[in-house]
Each structure stands twice: as C-alpha cells, then as structure tokens.
C-alpha positions as a Python dict, from the first residue, in 0.01 Angstrom:
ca = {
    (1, 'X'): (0, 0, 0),
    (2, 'X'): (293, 223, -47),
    (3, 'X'): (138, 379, -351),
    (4, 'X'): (-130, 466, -180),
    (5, 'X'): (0, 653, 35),
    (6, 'X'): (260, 844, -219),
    (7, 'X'): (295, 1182, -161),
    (8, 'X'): (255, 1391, -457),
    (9, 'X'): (321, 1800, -534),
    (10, 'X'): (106, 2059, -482),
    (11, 'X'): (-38, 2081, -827),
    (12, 'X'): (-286, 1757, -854),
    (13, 'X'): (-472, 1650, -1165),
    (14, 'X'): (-678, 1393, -906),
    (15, 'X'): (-878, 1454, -621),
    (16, 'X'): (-677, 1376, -320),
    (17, 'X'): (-899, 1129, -29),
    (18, 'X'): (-840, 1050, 292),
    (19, 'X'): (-969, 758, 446),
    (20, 'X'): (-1066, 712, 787),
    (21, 'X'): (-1161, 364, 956),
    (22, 'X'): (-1177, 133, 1260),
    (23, 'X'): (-957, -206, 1253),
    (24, 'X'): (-1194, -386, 1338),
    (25, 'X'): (-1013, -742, 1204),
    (26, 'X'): (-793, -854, 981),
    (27, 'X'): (-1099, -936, 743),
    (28, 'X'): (-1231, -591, 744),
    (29, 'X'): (-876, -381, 699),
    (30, 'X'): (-864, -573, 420),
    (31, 'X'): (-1148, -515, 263),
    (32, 'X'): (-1081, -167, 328),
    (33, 'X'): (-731, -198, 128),
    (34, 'X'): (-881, -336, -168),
    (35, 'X'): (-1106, -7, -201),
    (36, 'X'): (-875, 171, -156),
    (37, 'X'): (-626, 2, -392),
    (38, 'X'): (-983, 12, -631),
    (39, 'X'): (-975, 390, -596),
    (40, 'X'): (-594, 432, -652),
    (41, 'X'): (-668, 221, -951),
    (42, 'X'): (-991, 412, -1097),
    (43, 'X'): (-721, 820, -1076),
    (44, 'X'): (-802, 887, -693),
    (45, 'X'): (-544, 986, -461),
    (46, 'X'): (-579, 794, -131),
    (47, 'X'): (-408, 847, 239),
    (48, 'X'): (-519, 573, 478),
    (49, 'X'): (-327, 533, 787),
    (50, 'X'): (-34, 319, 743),
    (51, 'X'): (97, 262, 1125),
    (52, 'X'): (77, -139, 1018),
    (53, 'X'): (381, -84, 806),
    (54, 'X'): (630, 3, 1138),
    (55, 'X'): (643, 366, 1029),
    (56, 'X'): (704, 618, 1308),
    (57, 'X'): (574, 958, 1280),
    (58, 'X'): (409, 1204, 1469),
    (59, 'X'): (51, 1065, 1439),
    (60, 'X'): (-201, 1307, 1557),
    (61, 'X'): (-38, 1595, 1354),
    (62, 'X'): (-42, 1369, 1033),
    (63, 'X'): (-433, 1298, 1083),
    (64, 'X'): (-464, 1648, 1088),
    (65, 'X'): (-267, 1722, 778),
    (66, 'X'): (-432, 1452, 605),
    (67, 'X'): (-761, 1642, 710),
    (68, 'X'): (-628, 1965, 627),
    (69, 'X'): (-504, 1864, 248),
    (70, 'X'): (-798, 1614, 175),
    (71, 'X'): (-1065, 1727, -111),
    (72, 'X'): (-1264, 1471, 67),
    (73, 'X'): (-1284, 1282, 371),
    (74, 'X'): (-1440, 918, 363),
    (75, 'X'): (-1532, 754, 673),
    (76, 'X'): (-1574, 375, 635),
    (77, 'X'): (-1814, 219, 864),
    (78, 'X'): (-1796, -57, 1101),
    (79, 'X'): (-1919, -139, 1486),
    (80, 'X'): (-1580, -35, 1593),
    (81, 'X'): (-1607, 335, 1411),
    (82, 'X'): (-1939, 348, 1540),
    (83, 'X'): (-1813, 280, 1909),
    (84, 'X'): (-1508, 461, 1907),
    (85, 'X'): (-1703, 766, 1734),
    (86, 'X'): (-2006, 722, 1955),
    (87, 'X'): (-1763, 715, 2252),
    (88, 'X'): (-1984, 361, 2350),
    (89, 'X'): (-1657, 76, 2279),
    (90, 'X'): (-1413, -27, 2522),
    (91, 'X'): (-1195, 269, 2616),
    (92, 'X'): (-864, 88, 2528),
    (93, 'X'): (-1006, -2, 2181),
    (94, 'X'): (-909, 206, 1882),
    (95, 'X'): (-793, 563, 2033),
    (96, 'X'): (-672, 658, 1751),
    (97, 'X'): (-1049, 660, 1548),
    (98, 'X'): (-1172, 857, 1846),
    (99, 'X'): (-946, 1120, 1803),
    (100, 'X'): (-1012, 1120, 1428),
    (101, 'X'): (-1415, 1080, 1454),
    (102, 'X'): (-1377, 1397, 1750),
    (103, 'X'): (-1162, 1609, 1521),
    (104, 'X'): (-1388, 1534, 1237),
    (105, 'X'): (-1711, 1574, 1410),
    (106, 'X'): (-1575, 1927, 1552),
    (107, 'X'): (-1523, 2050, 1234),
    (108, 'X'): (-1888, 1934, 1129),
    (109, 'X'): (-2039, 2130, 1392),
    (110, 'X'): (-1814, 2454, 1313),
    (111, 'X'): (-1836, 2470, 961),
    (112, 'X'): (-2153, 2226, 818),
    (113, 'X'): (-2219, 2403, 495),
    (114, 'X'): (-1837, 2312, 374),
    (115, 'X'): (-1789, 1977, 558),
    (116, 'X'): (-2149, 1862, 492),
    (117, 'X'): (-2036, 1855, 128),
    (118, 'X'): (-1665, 1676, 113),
    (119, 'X'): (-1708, 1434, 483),
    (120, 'X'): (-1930, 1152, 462),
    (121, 'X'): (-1975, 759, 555),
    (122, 'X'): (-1913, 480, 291),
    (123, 'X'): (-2075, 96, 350),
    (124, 'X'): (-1883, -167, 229),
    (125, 'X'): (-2017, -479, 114),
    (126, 'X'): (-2193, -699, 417),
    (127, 'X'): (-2160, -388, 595),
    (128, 'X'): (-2461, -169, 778),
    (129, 'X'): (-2625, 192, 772),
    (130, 'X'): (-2699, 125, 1106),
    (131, 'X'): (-2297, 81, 1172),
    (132, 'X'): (-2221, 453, 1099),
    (133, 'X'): (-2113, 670, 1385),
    (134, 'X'): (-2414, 871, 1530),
    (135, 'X'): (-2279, 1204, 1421),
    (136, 'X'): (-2286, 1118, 1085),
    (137, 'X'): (-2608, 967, 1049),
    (138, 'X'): (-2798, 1027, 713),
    (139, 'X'): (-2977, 1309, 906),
    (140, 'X'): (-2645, 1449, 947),
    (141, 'X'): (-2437, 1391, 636),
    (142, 'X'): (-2481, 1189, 297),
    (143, 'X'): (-2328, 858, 246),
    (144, 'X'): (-2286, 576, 38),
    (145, 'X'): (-2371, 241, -62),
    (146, 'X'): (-2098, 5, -248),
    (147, 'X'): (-2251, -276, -305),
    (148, 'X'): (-1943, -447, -491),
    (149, 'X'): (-1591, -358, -506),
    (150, 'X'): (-1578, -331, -858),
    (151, 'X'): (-1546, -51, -1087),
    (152, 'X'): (-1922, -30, -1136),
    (153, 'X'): (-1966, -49, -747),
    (154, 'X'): (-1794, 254, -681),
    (155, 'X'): (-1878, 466, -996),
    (156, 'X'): (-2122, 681, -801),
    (157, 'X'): (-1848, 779, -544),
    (158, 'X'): (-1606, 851, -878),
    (159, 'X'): (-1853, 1091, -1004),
    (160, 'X'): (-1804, 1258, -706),
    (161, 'X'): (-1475, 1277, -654),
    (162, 'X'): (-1398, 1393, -1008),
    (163, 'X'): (-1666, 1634, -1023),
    (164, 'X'): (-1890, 1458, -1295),
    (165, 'X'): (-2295, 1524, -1239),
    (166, 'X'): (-2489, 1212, -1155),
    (167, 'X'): (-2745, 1322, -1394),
    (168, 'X'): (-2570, 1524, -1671),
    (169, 'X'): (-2810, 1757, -1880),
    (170, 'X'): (-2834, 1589, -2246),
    (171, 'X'): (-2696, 1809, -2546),
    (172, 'X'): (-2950, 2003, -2717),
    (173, 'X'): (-3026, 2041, -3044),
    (174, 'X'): (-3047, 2305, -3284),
    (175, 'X'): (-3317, 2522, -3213),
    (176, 'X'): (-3594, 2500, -3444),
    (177, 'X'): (-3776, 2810, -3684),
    (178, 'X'): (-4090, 2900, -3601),
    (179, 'X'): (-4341, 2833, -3886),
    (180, 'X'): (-4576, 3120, -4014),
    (181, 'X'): (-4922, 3038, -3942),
    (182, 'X'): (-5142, 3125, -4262),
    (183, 'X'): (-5359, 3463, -4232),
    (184, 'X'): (-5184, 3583, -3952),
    (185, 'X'): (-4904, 3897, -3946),
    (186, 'X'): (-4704, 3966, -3643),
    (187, 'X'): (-4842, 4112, -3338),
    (188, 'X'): (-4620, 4333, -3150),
    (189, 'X'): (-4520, 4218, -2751),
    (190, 'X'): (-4761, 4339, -2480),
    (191, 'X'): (-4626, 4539, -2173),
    (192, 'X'): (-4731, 4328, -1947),
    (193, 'X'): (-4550, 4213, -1591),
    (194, 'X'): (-4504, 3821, -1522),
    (195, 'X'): (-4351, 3769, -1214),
    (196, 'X'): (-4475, 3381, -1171),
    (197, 'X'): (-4230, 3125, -1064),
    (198, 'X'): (-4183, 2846, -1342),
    (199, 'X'): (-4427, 2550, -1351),
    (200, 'X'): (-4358, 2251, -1173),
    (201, 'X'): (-4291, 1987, -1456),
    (202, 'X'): (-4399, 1696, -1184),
    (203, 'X'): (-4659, 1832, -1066),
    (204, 'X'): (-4897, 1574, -994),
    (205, 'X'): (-5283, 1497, -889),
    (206, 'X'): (-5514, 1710, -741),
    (207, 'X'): (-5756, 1710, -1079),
    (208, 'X'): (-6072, 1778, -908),
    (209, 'X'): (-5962, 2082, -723),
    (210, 'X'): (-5796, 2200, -1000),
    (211, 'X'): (-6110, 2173, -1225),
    (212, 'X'): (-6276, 2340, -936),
    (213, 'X'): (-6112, 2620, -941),
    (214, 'X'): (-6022, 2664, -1321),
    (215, 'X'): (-6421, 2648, -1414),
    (216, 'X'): (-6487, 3001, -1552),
    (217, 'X'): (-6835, 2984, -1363),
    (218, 'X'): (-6621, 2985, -1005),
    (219, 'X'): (-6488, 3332, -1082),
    (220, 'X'): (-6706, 3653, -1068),
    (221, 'X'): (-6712, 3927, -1319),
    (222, 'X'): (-6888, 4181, -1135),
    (223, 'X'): (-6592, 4189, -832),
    (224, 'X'): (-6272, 4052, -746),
    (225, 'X'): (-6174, 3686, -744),
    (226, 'X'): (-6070, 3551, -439),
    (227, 'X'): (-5904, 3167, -393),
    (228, 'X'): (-5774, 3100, -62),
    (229, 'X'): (-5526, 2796, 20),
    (230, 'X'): (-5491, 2663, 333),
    (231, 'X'): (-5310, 2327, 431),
    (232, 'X'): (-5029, 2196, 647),
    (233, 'X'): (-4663, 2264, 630),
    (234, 'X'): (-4532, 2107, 314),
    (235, 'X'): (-4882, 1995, 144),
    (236, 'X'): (-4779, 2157, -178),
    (237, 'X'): (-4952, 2511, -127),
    (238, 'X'): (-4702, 2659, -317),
    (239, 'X'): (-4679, 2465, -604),
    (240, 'X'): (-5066, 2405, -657),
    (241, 'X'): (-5095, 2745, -660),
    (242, 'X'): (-4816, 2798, -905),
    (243, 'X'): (-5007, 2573, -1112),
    (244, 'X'): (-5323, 2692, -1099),
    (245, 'X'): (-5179, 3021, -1189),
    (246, 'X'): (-5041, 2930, -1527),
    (247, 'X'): (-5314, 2680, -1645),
    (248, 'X'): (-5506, 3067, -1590),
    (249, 'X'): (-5264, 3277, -1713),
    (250, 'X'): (-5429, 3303, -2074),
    (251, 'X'): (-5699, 3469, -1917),
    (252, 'X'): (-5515, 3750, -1765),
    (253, 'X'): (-5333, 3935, -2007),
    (254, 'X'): (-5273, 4242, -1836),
    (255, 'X'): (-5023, 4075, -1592),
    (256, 'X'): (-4919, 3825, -1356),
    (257, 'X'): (-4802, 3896, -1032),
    (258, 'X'): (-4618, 3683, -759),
    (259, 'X'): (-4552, 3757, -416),
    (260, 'X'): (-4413, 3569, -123),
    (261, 'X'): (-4531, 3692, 221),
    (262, 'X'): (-4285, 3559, 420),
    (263, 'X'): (-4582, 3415, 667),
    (264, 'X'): (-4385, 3137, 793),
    (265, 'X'): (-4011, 3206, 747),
    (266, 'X'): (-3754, 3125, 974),
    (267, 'X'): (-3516, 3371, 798),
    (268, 'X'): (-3747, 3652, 766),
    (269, 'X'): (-4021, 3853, 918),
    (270, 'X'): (-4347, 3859, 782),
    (271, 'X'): (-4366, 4146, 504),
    (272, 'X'): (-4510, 4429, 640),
    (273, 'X'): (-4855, 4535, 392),
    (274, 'X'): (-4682, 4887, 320),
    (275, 'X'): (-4344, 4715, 215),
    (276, 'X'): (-4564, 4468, -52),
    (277, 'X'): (-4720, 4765, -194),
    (278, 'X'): (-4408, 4971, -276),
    (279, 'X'): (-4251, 4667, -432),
    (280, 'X'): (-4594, 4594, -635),
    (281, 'X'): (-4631, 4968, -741),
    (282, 'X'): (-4278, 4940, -859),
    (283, 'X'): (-4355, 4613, -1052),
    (284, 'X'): (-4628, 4756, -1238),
    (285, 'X'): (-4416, 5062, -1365),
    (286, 'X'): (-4417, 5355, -1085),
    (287, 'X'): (-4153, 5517, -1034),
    (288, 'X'): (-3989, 5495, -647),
    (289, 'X'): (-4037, 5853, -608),
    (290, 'X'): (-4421, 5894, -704),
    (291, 'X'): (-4506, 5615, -455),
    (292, 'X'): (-4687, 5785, -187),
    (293, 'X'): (-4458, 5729, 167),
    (294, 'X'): (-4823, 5577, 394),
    (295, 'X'): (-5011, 5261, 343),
    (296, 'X'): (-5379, 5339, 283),
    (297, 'X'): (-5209, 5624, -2),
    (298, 'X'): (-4988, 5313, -129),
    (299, 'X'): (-5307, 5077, -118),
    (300, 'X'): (-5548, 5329, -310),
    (301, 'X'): (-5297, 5435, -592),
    (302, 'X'): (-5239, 5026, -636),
    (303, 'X'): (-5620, 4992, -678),
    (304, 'X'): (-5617, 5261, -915),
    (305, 'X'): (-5358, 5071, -1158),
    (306, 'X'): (-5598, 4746, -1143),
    (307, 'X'): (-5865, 4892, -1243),
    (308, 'X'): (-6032, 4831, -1522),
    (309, 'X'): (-5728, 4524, -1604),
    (310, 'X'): (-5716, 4166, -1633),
    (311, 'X'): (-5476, 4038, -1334),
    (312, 'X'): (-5377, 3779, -1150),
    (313, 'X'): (-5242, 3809, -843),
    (314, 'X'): (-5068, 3566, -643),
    (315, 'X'): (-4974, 3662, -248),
    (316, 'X'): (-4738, 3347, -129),
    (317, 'X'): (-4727, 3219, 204),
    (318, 'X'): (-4967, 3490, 399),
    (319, 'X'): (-4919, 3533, 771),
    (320, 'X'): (-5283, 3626, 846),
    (321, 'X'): (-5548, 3832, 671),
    (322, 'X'): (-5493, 4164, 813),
    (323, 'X'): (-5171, 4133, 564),
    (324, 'X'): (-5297, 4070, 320),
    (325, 'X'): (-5604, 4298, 311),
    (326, 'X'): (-5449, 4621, 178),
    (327, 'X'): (-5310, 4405, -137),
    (328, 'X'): (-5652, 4332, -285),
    (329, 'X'): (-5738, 4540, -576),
    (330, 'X'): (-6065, 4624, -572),
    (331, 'X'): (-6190, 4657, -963),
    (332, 'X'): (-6355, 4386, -1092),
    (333, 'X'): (-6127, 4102, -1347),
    (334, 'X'): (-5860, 4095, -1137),
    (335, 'X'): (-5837, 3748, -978),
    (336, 'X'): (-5627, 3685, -582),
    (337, 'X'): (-5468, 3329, -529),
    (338, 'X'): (-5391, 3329, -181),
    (339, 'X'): (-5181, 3080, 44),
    (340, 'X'): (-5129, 3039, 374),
    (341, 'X'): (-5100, 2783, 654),
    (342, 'X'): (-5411, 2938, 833),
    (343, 'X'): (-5757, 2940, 662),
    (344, 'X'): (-5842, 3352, 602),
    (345, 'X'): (-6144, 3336, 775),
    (346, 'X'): (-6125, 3744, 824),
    (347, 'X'): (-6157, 3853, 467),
    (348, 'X'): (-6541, 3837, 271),
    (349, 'X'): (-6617, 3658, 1),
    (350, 'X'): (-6345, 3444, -42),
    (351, 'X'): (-6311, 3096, -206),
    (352, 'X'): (-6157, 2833, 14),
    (353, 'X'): (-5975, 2537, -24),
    (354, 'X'): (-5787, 2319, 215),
    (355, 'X'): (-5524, 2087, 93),
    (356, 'X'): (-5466, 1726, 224),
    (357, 'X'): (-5270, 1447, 193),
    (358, 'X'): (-5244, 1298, -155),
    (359, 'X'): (-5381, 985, -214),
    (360, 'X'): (-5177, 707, -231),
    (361, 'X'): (-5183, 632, -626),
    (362, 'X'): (-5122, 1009, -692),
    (363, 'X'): (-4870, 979, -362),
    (364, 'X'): (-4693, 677, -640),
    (365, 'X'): (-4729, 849, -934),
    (366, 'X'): (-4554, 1179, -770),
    (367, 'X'): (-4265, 954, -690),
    (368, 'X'): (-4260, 785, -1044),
    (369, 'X'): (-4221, 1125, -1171),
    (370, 'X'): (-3983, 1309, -967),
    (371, 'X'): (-3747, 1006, -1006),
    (372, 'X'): (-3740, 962, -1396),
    (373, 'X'): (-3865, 635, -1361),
    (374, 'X'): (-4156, 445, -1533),
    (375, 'X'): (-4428, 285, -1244),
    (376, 'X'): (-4315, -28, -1326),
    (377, 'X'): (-3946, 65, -1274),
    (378, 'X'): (-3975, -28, -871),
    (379, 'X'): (-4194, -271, -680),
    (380, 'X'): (-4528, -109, -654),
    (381, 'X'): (-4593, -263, -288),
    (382, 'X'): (-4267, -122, -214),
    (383, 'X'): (-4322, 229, -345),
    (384, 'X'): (-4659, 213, -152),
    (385, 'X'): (-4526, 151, 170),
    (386, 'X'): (-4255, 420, 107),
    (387, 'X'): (-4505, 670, 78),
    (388, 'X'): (-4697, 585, 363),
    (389, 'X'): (-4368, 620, 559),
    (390, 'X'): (-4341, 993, 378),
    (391, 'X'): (-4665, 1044, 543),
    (392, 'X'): (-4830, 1065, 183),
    (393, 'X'): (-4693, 1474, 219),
    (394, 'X'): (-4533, 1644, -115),
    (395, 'X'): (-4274, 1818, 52),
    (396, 'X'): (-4158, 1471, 248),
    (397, 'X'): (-4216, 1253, -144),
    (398, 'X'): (-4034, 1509, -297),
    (399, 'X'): (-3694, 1538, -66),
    (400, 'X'): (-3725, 1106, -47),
    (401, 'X'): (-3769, 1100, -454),
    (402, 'X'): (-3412, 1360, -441),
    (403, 'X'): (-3253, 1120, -240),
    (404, 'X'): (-3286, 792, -418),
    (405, 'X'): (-3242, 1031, -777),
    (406, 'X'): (-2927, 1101, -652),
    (407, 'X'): (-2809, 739, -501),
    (408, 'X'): (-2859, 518, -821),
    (409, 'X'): (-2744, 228, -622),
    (410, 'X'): (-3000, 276, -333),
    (411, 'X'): (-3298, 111, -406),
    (412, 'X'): (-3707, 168, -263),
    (413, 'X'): (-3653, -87, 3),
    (414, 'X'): (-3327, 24, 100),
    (415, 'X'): (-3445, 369, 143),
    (416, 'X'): (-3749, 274, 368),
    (417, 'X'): (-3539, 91, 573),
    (418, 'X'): (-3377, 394, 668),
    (419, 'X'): (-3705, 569, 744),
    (420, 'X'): (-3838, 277, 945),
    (421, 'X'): (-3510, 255, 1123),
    (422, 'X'): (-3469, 581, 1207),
    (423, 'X'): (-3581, 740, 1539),
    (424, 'X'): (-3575, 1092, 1394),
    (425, 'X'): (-3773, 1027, 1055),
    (426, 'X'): (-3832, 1421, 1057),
    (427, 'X'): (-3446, 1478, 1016),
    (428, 'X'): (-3375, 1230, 745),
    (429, 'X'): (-3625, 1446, 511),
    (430, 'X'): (-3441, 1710, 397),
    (431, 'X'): (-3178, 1842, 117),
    (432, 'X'): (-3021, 2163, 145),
    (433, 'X'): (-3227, 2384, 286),
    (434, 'X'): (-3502, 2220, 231),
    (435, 'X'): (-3663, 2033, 524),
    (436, 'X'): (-3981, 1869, 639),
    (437, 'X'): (-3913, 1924, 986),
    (438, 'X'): (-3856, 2293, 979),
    (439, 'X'): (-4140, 2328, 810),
    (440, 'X'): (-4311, 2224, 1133),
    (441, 'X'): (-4122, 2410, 1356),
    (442, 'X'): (-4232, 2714, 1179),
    (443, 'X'): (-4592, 2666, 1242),
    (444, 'X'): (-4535, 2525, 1591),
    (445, 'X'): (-4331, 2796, 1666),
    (446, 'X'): (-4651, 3063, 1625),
    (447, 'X'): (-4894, 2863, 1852),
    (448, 'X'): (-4943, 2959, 2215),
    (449, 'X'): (-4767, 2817, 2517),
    (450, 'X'): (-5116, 2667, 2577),
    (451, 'X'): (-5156, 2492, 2156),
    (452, 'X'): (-4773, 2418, 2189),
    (453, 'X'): (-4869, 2198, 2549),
    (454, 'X'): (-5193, 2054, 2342),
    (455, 'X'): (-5012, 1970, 2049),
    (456, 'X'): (-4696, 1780, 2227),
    (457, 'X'): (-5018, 1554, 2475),
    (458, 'X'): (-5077, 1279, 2199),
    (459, 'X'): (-4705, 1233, 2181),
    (460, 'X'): (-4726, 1116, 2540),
    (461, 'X'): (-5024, 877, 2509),
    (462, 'X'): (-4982, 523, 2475),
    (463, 'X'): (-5153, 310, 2119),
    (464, 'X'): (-5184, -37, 2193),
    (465, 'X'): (-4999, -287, 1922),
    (466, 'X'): (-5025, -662, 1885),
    (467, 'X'): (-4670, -660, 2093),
    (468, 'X'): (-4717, -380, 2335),
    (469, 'X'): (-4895, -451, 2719),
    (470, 'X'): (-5070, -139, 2836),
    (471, 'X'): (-4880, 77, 3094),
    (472, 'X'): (-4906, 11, 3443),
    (473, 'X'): (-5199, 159, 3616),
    (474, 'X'): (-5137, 401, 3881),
    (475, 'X'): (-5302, 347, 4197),
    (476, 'X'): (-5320, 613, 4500),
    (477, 'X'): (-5428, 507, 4887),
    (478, 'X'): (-5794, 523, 4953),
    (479, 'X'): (-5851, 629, 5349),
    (480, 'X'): (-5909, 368, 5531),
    (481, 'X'): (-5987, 199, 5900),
    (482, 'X'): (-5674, 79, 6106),
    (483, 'X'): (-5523, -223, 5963),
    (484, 'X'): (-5676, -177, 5599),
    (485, 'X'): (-5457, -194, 5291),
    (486, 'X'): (-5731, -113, 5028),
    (487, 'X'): (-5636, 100, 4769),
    (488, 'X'): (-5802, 250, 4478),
    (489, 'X'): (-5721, 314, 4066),
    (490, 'X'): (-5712, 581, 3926),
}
C-alpha cells in the first residue's frame, strides 16, 4: 500500500482522499485496502493510515494534515467506528479513530455548509447503515452504498470525486424556426408584468380541485376573485398554486403577479402590507419617487392601476389576513390566489380550499415522476409503503424521490429501511435547505404556550400494538380503617 500513500506536489490532476476507519479485524482492513487500492486504480489519490507498516511519525499531527489537504474525507463504517465515534466501545479499543471521529465531528459542527459537502460515511459490502457513527447519520451527512468492489460499485463515489454530475443535462439540439401560421401577421409584444415562478414539470394529482377552481363559472365578473389555500406545512400550497396560476394565465393578459409573504419564514419577518405595496407599485411601472410614503395612499394608488385590467395576483405564504387585506385590488377582473398555513377566515367573500394528503396512487405516481422512472421501474408494494412512511406529504415525497435520484445504487426498500429505522424520521427528510421538519417548527413555533402543550399531549399517550402490554396503572391510597390496605385506581 505504499502507492497509496505516495505523496505527490502541490499541483494535482486527481482529487486527493483521505480515508478514515476502525480495525476492526484482519478481514475488514482488508477489505478496506482493496477499495482503496480500487480507488488508486480508478485516478483517486488515497491516504489511509499506514501505522501497520512500522512507520514512526508524529501521528495526531499527520491525521490532521491529512484532514487539512484532503478534497474529501471518507469515513468507512464498522461497529468499531461506530463505538469509538459514539464514545460507546471499550476505552482501550481504537484511540486513535476517536481522536479522528472527534476532530472530524468538531469541524462538522463549526463549519456544516463546507464539511457537509466533502465528509461523509461509505458501506462496504456486508456492511450496515446502522454501523455509521451517530454524528454522521444520514440526518447528518450523505453517504454511500458500495454494493461491490468493482469498478461499477464505486462509480457513483467517482462521479463525485472527479466532479462529474450524476445526472448530466443531455446536449440540445439546434433550435428549431418557427413556422408562419397562414392569415396571420405579427403582433407586436404586450407590456405586461409576469412575475410567476416556473411551472412545476412533476406536478402531480389534485384534478378535481384544479377543475374546481379553473371552471370560468367559479370566478365573478362583477368583483374581485378571491381563492384562498390553506393546508399543512409542506402539502404543496405553493406549487398548486403555481399551477393553478399558469393553467389561468391566458386569461389575464394584463399581468401576472407573484408575491411571497414571508408568513412562515424562519429567515425573515413577515412582510409588512406597506413594504408589498411599494414593491408591487414598482412592478407595475411607478416610479420609487411617485409612490406615496403611507399605506392606505400606497393601497389606493395600487387599486387605481388594477382597475379596469385583467390580473392575476398571487400573495405566497400569507401570515394572516390583516396582511394581506391592503393588497386586494378592488376593480372587478382581477383574480387573488392566496396561500397560507391558516384558513383567512377574516376577509369576505373568499373561495376556500384546504389541501390534504395525496392519495396514495397520486402519492406513487408523484414519486414515479420526480425520479425519472416508469411505475413499473420499482416494486409497486414497495413504493406504496414508502409513501406511507413519507406520510403521503409532497414536501416529504419530494426530498425522499431527491434522495434515491441522486443514489442510483439505493434502491425503494433500502431507502425505507432507513425511514423505518430511524428514530428521527423528521431529520432524514431534507436536502439543502429544504426540510420537512422545519417546516413544522415554523408553524409550531406561532402557537401559544397553551396549543404548543396541546399539540406535544398525543405524543405522550400510549396506542396499543399486537406486541405492546398497556402501561401500568397508577393506583393512589384510599382512606381507610386501622389495619386496611385497600387501595383504589385511578
């Protein structure tokens, strides 16, 4: 393993590794020799500990210049990594991976955004998810799945280390001409403001709420057009309404407007009503000094520019209706799609809808979609039962569907094994920023002290199952005559 460990000059063609693991046994440092040997083989540049060859160095400052000069850092799993890294093995067992898994985990914690992307776990054939320290859980950092150590079982990990896209955009074509169409001349470009966020591609389901709402007869054309959406955290507001929007936008030529609240954003405060309408006003062509400096002035000259136009108007992610209020135009044609995580109750003559839970064909047929594949491309009891562990919630199918997109070795069962094994099934949904479960912090954070104490109660009640036996039942003295031991349930 000399080679392996060859030190090479500053300028590098190949991405340098280094490798951190557990000697378990004999069995398993091999196995962890032949991949690396594999990668060495395949134009990586590995640095695995070598103290089995008799060198003497100073060891803790190599591990750290390993660390330093590493493009990535690969962490092999095993139950000794996961003891000495967990700080649960024998303390004379393996000092040397604690200090490595507590040097690594440090730097984790200080900088996540950098070492989320180059530090991760790998499993080695016969090896176990459930054998990767606790710090770098799949809530906690990606990792990988070699099923073989072949070329083929490690080609997702190349792609990674050299930089290659797991997915790489096909070439287009030459554009095409546009064809004439007979008895028509050119028309000239309308001024008109668009502001909606693209279409989602995958969107799927929802076709009778859609129709609902897309029937001309639903919308008034004596007034303003109101649609409200309500739903949980990560029901697909958002993108229905997105949706909605363009399947409409032919009948609103005059513009197209989109607007996020800020309701329910941990970053940012809920947009104040006088803030929305200077940014509106200055989206529909005034200029920043002819917008009047106080709200109801702001409100009444925005009313003025919808009148007597064709709009729609879309007002993201609103905190409560008081907000939104002094954004409605007030001419009639103009149409409102509003969303928000609390049903508007407070404004007249709205239309409501509350999103659910998809269905769990449309819950399968999102999935299908999102990951490229054709329904028949994965088990369909298997894909079933993987939604039903996503809770049958967009958000949750759609950051599960990114996952197993980007793993082409990980397969449906493999993936709900990890959702079913997990005790945090909240923090293994999420990519980026993305994230199911601060989608529910955001709404729990806005209840009262008293909601917050109702909402946490069912957590603490117990649901029989054909292997649980009910809790004990508590019992509390009864008064009694001398000498009695009666007692009574409560």
């Amino acid at each position: 393993m000399d080679a392996v460990n060859a030190d090479t000059g500053p300028e590098r063609e190949t991405p340098r590794i280094f490798v951190s693991y557990a000697h378990d046994c004999a069995e398993h440092q091999e196995q962890v020799l032949a991949f690396c040997a594999l990668l060495t083989r395949s134009g990586v540049e590995v640095h695995v500990d070598a103290w089995y060859t008799g060198q003497r160095r100073d060891w803790y400052a190599w591990m750290h210049e390993q660390i330093d000069l590493a493009d990535f850092v690969v962490v092999i799993a095993s139950p000794g990594y996961r003891g000495a890294g967990d700080g649960t093995g024998a303390c004379h067992r393996n000092p040397g991976v604690r200090s490595e898994a507590a040097e690594l985990r440090d730097r984790l914690h200080q900088d996540r955004e950098t070492w989320v992307r180059i530090l991760f776990p790998v499993v080695l054939p016969g090896r176990s998810i459930d054998e990767i320290p606790r710090f770098l859980q799949p809530r906690c950092a990606d990792h990988f799945l070699v099923t073989e150590l072949t070329e083929a079982g490690i080609e997702e990990l190349l792609r990674l280390f050299h930089g290659v896209p797991t997915h790489p955009r096909p070439e287009l074509g030459p554009r095409p001409g546009l064809l004439p169409v007979p008895g028509t001349a050119p028309q000239p470009l309308l001024a008109t403001t668009v502001t909606l966020p693209r279409d989602i591609p995958a969107f799927t389901g929802r076709a009778d709420q859609l129709d609902e709402l897309i029937t001309p007869g639903g919308r008034a054309a004596d007034s303003v057009t109101i649609y409200a959406i309500d739903g949980m955290p990560g029901v697909g507001k958002t993108a229905f309404a997105v949706h909605l929007a363009h399947q409409l936008a032919a009948d609103y030529p005059d513009g197209l407007y989109f607007f996020d609240l800020h309701g329910h954003c941990g970053a940012q405060r809920p947009v104040d009503p006088a803030d929305a309408l200077q940014a509106l006003l200055l989206g529909c062509g005034v200029a920043a000094e002819q917008i009047p400096a106080g709200l109801d002035e702001r409100a009444g000259m925005w009313r003025d520019r919808m009148a007597g136009k064709r709009v729609l108007l879309l007002l993201d992610n609103a905190a409560n209706h008081d907000q939104v209020r002094p954004l409605l135009p007030g001419a009639p044609g103009v149409l409102v799609v509003l969303t928000s995580r609390q049903r508007l109750a407070g404004l007249d003559d709205l239309h409501p809808l509350t999103l659910g839970l998809l269905p769990i064909d449309e819950s399968v047929a999102m999935f299908s979609r999102l990951t490229r594949t054709p329904p028949s491309g994965h088990h369909p009891d298997a894909v079933a039962r993987l939604m039903r562990l996503c809770g049958r919630l967009p958000l949750a199918i759609a950051l599960t569907a990114g996952r197993l997109r980007s793993h082409p070795s990980w397969t449906v069962d493999y993936l709900a094994e990890q959702l079913t094994g997990s005790r945090d099934r909240l923090g293994e949904l999420f990519a980026g920023s993305r994230s199911v479960r601060a989608a529910f912090e955001l709404s729990y954070r806005d209840l009262t002290p008293g909601q917050q104490r109702l909402f946490r109660r069912p957590a603490c009640t117990w649901a029989p199952s054909s292997t649980s036996t009910p809790p004990p039942r508590w019992t509390t003295p009864t008064r009694t005559k001398p000498g009695s031991t009666s007692t009574r349930s409560t």
